[in-house]
C-alpha positions, 0 to 999 in steps of 0.5 A: 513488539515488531512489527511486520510488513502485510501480505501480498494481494490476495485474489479477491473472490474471483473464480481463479485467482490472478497472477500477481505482478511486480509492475507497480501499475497493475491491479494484482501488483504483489505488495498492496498494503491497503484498497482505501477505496475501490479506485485508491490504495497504497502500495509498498514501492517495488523497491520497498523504500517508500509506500506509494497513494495510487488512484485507478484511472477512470477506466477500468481497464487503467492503470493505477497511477501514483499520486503521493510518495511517503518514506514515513507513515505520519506523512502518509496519515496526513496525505490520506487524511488530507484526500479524506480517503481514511477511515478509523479502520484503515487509519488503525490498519495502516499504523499496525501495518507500517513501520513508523519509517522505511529506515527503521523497516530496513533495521529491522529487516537487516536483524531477522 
């Protein structure tokens, strides 16, 4: 079985959807693996090297700052685990939609 990246942010239910972006800051960044919470997610860095545990500053009108960098998923569970920010459900989200490392997603980009 192999496994793919997600999909890009989708719009969520506004009026018009909202432009994505590739500044890893912003709130319609184009590669969000999962919101764990509405003020927490983790995105795919823009150089798809590491995925990234993000809080949104307080304000909503913040940035989303890093907060931990991962280059495996066991260390991303833990660090999500650790933050008490995974569910059963995100847990299963986020082992089916993460490579076990980023070395073995460039392998298998580097095939297809």
């Amino acid at each position: 079985m192999t496994k793919t990246p997600p999909t890009p942010h989708q719009n969520n239910g506004g009026s018009s959807p909202q432009p994505s972006s590739r500044m890893e800051s912003a709130d319609y960044y184009d590669d969000v693996i999962l919101h764990l919470t509405a003020r927490w997610r983790i995105i795919f860095c823009k150089d798809r090297i590491q995925s990234i545990i993000q809080k949104k500053e307080a304000s909503h009108e913040g940035p989303w700052r890093g907060v931990s960098y991962h280059t495996c998923r066991d260390s991303l569970l833990r660090t999500c685990g650790s933050l008490n920010l995974l569910s059963v459900a995100s847990e299963d989200h986020l082992l089916h939609a993460l490579p076990s490392s980023f070395r073995e997603y460039e392998k298998q980009r580097s095939r297809s």
